[in-house]
C-alpha positions as CSV (number, residue, x, y, z in Angstrom):
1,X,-36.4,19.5,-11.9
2,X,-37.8,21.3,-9.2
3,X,-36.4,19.8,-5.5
4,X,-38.7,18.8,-3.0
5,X,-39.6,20.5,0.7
6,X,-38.4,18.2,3.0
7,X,-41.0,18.2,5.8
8,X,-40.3,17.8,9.4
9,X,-41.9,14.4,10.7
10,X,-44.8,14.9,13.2
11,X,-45.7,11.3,14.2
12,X,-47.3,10.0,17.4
13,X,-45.9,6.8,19.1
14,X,-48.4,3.8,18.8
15,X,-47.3,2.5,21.9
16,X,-47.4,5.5,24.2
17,X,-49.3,8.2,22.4
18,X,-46.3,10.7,22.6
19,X,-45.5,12.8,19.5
20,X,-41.3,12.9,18.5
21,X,-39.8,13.7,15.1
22,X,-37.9,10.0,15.2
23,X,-37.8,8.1,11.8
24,X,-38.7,5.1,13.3
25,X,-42.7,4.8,14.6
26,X,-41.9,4.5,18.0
27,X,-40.4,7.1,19.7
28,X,-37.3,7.2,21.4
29,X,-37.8,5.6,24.6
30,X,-39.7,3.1,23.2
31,X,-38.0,2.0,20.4
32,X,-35.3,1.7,22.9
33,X,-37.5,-1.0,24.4
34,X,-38.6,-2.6,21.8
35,X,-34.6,-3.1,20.4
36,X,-33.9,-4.3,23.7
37,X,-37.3,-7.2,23.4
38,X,-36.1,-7.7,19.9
39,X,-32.9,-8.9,20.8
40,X,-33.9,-10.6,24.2
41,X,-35.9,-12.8,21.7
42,X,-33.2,-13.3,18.8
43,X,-30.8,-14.5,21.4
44,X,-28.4,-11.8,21.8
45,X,-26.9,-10.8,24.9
46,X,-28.1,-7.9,26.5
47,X,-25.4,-5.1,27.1
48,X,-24.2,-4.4,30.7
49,X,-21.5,-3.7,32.6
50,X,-19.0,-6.2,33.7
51,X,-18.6,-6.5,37.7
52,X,-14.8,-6.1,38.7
53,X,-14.8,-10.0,39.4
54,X,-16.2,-10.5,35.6
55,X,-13.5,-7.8,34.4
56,X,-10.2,-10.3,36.5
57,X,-11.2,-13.0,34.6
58,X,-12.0,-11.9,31.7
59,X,-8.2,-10.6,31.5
60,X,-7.1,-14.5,32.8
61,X,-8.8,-16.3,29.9
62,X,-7.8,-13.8,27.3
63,X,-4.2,-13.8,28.7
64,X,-4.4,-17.6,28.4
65,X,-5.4,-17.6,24.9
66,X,-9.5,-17.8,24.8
67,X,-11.3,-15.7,22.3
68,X,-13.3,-12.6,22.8
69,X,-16.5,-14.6,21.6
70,X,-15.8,-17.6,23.3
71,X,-15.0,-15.1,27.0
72,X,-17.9,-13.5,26.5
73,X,-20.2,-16.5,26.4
74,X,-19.3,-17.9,29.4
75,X,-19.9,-14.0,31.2
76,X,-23.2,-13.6,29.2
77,X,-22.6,-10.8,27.1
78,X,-21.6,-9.5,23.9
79,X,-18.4,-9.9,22.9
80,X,-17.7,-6.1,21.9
81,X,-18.6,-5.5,25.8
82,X,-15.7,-7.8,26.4
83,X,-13.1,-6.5,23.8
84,X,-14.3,-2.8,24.6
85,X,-13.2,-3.3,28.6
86,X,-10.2,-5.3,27.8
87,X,-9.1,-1.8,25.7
88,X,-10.2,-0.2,28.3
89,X,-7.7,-1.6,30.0
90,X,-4.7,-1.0,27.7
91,X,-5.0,-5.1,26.5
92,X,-4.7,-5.2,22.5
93,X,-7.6,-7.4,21.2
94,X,-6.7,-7.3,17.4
95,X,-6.5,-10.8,16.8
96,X,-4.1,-10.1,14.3
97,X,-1.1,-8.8,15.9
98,X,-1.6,-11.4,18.7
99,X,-0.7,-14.8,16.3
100,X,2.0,-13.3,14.4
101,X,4.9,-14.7,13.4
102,X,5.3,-18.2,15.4
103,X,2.4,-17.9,17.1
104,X,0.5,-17.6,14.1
105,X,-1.7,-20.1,13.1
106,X,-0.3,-21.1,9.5
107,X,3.7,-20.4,10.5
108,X,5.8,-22.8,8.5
109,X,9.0,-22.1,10.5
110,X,8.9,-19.0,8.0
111,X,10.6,-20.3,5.1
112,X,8.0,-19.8,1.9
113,X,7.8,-19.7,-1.5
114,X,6.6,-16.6,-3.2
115,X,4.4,-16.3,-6.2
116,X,7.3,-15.1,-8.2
117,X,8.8,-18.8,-7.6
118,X,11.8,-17.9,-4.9
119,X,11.9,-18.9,-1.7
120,X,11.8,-16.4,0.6
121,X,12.9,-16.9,4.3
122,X,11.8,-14.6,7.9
123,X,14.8,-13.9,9.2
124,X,15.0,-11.3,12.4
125,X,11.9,-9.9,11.1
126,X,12.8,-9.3,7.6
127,X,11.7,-11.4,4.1
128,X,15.1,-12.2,2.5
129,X,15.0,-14.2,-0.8
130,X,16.7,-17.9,0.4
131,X,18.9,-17.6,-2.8
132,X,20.9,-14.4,-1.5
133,X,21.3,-16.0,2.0
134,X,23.3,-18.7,0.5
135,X,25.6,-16.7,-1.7
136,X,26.1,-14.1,1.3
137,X,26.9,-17.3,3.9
138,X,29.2,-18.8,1.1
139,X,31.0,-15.8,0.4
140,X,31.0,-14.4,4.7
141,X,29.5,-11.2,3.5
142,X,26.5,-9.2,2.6
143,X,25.6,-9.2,-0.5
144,X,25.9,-5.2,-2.3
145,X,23.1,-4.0,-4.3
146,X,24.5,-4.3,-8.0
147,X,25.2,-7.7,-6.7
148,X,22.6,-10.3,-8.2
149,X,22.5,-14.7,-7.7
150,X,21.7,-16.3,-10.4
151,X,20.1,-19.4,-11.1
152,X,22.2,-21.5,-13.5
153,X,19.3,-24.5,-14.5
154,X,17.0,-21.5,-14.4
155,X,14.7,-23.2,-11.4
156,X,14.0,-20.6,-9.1
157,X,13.6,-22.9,-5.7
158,X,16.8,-24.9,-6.3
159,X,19.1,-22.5,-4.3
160,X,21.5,-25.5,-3.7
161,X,24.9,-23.6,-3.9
162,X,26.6,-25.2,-6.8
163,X,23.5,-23.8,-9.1
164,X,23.9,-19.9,-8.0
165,X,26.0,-17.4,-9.4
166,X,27.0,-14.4,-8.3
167,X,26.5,-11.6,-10.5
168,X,26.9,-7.8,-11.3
169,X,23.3,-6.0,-12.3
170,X,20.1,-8.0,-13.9
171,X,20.8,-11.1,-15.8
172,X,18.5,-12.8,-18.1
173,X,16.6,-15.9,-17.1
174,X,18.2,-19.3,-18.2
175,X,21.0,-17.2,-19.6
176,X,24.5,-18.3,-17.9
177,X,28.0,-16.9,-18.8
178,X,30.8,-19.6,-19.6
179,X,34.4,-20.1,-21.4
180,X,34.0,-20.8,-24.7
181,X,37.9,-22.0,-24.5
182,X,37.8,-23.9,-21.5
183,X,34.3,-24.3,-20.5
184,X,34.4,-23.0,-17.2
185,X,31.5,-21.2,-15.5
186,X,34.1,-19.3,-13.5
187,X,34.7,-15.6,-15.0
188,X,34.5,-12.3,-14.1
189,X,34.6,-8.9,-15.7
190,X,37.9,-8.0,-16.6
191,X,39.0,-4.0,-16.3
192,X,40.4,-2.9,-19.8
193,X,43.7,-1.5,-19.0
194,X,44.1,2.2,-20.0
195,X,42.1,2.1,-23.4
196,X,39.3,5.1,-23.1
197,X,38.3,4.4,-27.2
198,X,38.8,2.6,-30.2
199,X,42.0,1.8,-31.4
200,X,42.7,2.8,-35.0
């Protein structure tokens, strides 16, 4: 397949007469004019520069909470003008670090449950699973890393202390360790005194 010469483009502008190499059919200057009539009739704002009165309270509405679009219709621009100066200025417009946390606009008081079925709570700007938080307040200490709470009835939001246990490495679900001579749920792992093997 044999590629094909691309040719430079020779037009002339319709509107002015003057030959340019622009892809469009105007050229430069006035395709610039014609973008500018284009959106003059869509509507749009035309882009200009802010006067320093414009600029002080554009920095008062944002710093009491109104939105770049909402800023930048009552000044008569568009709104990039707006969040382009407030940068200028060292103000962070990303909307999303502004309503984080308890300023955000779905905050539940940071307690959530997960898709994996645990709850999960924000506490000093951490996720901890809600099940840990009880055993390590029940017991006054963290909780170590082997260290695992399980679920005794198996339902993963009923951290109510009386159905966790604490215990060492994974543990199946709805699987719970008990006496078989007594019946009690309370039992730990016992060290075997000196034996390294089987006895014969």
């Amino acid at each position: 397949m044999q590629q094909q010469k691309v040719q430079p483009l020779n037009r002339k502008c319709p509107r002015c007469g003057a030959a340019h190499g622009n892809i469009y059919a105007y050229c430069r200057e006035c395709h610039r004019e014609y973008e500018r009539n284009r959106r003059r009739a869509a509507g749009v704002p035309a882009m200009r520069h802010l006067t320093d009165i414009e600029i002080h309270q554009a920095v008062a509405d944002y710093a009491d909470g109104a939105s770049l679009p909402r800023i930048a219709a009552a000044l008569g621009v568009h709104s990039s003008t707006v969040m382009h100066k407030l940068n200028a200025l060292g103000i962070d417009t990303n909307s999303t670090g502004r309503y984080r946390g308890t300023k955000a606009w779905g905050w539940k008081g940071g307690r959530y449950q997960h898709s994996d079925g645990y709850i999960r709570i924000l506490v000093q700007g951490r996720v901890r699973p809600e099940h840990r938080l009880v055993m390590e307040e029940h017991l006054g200490r963290m909780l170590e890393d082997h260290e695992t709470v399980h679920h005794i009835n198996g339902v993963r939001d009923d951290n109510r202390l009386e159905n966790l246990q604490l215990r060492q490495g994974q543990h199946g679900q709805g699987v719970v360790r008990q006496c078989n001579a007594c019946g009690s749920f309370d039992i730990r792992a016992q060290p075997i005194g000196g034996r390294t093997g089987r006895e014969a």
